[in-house]
FIFI-214704 format. One record per residue: residue number from 1; x, y, z negated of N, C-alpha, C in turn. Coordinates in nm, 3 decimals. Atoms other than C-alpha are relative to their C-alpha. Layout:
<sites>
seq; n_u; n_v; n_w; ca_u; ca_v; ca_w; c_u; c_v; c_w
NUM; X; Y; Z; X; Y; Z; X; Y; Z $
...
</sites>
This chain:
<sites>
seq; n_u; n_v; n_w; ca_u; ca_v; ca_w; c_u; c_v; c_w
1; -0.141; -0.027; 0.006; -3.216; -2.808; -4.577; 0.079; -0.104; 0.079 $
2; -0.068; 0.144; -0.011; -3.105; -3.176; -4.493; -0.007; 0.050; 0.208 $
3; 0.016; -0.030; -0.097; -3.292; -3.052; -4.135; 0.109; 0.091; 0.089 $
4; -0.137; -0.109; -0.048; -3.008; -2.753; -4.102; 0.087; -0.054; 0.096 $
5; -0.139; 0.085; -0.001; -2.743; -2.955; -4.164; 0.005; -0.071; 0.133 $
6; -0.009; 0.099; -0.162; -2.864; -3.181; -3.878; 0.023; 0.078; 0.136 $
7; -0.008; -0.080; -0.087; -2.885; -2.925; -3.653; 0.117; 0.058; 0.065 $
8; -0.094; -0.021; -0.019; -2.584; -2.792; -3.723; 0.121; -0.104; 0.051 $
9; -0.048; 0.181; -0.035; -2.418; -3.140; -3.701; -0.014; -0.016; 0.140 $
10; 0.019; 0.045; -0.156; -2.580; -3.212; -3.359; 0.061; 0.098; 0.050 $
11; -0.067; -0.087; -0.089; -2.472; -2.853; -3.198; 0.116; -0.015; -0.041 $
12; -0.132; 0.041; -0.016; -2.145; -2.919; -3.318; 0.067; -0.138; 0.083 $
13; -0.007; 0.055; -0.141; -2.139; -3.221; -3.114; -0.013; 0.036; 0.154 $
14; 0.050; 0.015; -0.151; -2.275; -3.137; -2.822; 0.108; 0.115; 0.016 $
15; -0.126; -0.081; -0.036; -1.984; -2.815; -2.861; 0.116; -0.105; 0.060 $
16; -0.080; 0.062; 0.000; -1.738; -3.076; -2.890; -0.011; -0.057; 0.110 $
17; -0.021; 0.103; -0.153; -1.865; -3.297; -2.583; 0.002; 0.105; 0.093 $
18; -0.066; -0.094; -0.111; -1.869; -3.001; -2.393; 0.140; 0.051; 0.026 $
19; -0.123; -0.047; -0.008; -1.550; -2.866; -2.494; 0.150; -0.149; 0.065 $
20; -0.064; 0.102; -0.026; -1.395; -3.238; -2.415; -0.035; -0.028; 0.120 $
21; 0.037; -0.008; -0.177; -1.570; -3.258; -2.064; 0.084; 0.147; 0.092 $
22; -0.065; -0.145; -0.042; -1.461; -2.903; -2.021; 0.171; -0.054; 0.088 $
23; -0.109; 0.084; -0.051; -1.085; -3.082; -2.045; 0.036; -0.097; 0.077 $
24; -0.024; 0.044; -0.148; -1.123; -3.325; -1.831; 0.002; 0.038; 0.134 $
25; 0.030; -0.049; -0.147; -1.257; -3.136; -1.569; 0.152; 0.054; 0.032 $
26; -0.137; -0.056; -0.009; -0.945; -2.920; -1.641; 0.094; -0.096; 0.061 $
27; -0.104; 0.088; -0.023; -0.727; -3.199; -1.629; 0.009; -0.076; 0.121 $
28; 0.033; 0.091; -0.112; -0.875; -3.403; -1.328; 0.037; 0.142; 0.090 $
29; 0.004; -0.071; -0.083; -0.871; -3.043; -1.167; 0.139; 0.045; 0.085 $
30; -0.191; 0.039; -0.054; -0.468; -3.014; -1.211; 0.039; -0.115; 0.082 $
31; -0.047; 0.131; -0.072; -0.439; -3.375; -1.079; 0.011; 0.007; 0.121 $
32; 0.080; -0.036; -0.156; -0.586; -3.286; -0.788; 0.065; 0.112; 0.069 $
33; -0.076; -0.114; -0.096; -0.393; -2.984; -0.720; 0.116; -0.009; 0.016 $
34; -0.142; 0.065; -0.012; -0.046; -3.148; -0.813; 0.005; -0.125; 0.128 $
35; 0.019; 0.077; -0.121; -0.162; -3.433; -0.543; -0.008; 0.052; 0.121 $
36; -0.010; -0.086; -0.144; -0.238; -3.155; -0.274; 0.127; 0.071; 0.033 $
37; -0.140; -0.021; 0.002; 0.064; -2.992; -0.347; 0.083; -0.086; 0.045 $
38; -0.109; 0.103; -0.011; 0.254; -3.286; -0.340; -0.013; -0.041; 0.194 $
39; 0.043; 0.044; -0.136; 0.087; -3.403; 0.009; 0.032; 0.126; 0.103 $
40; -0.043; -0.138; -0.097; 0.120; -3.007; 0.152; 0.151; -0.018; 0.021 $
41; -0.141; 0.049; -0.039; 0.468; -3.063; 0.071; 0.102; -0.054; 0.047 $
42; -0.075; 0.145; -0.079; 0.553; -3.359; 0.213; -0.021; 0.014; 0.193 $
43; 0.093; -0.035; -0.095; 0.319; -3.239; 0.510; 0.115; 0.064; 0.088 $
44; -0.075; -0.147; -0.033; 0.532; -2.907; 0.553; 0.158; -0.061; 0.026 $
45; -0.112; 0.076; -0.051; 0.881; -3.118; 0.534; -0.035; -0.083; 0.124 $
46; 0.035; 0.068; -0.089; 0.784; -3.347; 0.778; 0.000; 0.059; 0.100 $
47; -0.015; -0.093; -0.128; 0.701; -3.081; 1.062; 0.111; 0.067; -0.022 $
48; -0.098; -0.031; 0.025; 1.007; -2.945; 0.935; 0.080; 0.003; 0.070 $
49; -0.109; 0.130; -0.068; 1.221; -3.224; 1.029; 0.010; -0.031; 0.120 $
50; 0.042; 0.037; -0.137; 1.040; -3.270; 1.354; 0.055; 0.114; 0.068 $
51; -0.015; -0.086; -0.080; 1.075; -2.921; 1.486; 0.193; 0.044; 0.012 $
52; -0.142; 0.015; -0.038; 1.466; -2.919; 1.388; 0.062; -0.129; 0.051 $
53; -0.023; 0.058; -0.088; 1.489; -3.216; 1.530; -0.016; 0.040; 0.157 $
54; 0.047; -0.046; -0.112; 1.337; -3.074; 1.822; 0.099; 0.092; 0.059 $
55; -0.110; -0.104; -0.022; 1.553; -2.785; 1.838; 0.140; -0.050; 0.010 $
56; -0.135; 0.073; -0.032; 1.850; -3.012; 1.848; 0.061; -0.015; 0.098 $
57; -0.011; 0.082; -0.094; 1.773; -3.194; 2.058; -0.004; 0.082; 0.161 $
58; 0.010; -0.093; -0.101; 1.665; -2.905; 2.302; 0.131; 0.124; 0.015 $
59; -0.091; -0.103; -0.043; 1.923; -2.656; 2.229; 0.175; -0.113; 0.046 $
60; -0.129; 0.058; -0.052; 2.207; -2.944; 2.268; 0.127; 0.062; -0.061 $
61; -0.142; -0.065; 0.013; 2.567; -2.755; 2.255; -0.014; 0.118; -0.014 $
62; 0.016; -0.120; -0.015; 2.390; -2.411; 2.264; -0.011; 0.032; -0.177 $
63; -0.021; -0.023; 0.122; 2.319; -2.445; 1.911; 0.071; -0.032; -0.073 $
64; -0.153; -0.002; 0.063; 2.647; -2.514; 1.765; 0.037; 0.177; 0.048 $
65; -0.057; -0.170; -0.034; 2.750; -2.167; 1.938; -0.075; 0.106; -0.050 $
66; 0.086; -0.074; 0.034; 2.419; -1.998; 1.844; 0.050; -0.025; -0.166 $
67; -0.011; -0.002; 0.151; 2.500; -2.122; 1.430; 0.109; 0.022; -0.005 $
68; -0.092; -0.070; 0.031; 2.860; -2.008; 1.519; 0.013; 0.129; -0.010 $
69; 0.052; -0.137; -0.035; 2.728; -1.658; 1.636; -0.026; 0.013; -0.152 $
70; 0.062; -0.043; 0.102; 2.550; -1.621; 1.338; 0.024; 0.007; -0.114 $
71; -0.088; 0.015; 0.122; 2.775; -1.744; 1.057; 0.097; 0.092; 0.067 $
72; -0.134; -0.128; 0.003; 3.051; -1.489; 1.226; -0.087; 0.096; -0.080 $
73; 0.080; -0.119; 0.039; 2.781; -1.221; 1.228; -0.035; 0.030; -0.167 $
74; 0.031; 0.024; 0.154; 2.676; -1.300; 0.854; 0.142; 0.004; -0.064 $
75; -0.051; -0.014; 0.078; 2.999; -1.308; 0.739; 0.089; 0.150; 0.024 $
76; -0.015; -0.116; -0.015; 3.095; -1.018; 0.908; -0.072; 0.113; -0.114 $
77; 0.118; -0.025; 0.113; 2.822; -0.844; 0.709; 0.063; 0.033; -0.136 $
78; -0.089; 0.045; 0.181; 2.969; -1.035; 0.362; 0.136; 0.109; 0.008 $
79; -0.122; -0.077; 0.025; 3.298; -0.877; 0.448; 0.016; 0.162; -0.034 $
80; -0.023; -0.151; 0.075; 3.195; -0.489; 0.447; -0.069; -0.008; -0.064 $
81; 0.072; 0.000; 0.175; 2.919; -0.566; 0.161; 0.118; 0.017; -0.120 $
82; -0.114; 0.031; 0.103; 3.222; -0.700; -0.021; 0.126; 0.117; -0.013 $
83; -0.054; -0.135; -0.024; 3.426; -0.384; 0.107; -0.052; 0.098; -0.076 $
84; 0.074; -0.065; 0.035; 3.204; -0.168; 0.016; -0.028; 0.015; -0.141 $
85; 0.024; 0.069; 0.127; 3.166; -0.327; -0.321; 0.125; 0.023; -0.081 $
86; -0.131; -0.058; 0.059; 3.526; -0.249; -0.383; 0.056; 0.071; 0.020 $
87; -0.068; -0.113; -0.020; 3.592; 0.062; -0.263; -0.116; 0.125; -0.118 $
88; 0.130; -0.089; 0.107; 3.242; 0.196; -0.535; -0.028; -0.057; -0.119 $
89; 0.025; 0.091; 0.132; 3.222; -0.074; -0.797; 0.056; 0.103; -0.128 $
90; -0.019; -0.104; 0.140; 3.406; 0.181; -1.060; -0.091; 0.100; -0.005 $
91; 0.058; -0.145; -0.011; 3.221; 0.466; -0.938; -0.151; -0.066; -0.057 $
92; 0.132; 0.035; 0.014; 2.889; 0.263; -0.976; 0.012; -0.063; -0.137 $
93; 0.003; -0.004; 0.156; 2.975; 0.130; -1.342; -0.041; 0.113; -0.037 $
94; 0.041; -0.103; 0.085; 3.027; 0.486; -1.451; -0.108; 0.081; 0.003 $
95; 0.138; -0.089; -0.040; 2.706; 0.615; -1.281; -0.093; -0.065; -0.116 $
96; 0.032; 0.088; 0.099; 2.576; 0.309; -1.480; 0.001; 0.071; -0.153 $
97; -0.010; -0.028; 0.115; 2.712; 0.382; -1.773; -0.005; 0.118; -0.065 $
98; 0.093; -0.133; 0.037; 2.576; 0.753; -1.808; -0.124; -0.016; 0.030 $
99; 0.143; 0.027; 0.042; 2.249; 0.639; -1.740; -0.059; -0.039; -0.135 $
100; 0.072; 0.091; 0.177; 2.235; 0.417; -2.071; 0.040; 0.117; -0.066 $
101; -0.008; -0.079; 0.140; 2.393; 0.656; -2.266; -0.078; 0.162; -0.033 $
102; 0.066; -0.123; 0.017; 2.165; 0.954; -2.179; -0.126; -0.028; -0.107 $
</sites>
């Protein structure tokens, strides 16, 4: 009987050191992927920085006009979204609000 017990005793250890190795691995495995992350990240800013630097420096005065182009164009855009948005906004509640209540 006393023999069982031991048995049982030991495989419950050796569960336990597995299940506690198990966690480390886990844990060392996150470390390791929050460190690559962290390094991809830093990686990915970095060429970032370089290539709009680059583009700065290469487009000169063209890109001030090119990010004026594009903020008109974009807000152009915003303005009939926002049009648009207030010439249907009632109509699109009440479409709304016969959906829920069907």
């Amino acid at each position: 009987m006393n023999e069982i017990f031991q048995n049982l005793i030991d495989a419950d250890a050796r569960a336990r050191k597995l299940y506690e190795d198990a966690e480390a691995y886990l844990k060392n495995t996150h470390d390791t992927i929050d460190e690559q992350k962290a390094k991809f990240i830093e990686g990915y800013r970095a060429r970032a920085l370089e290539r709009i630097a680059k583009v700065k420096e290469e487009s000169g005065e063209s890109y001030g006009e090119t990010m004026k182009t594009i903020e008109e164009k974009y807000q152009a855009l915003f303005d009939k979204l926002e049009g648009t948005y207030t010439e249907n906004h009632a109509k699109w509640e009440e479409d709304l609000f016969a959906r829920c209540i069907k």
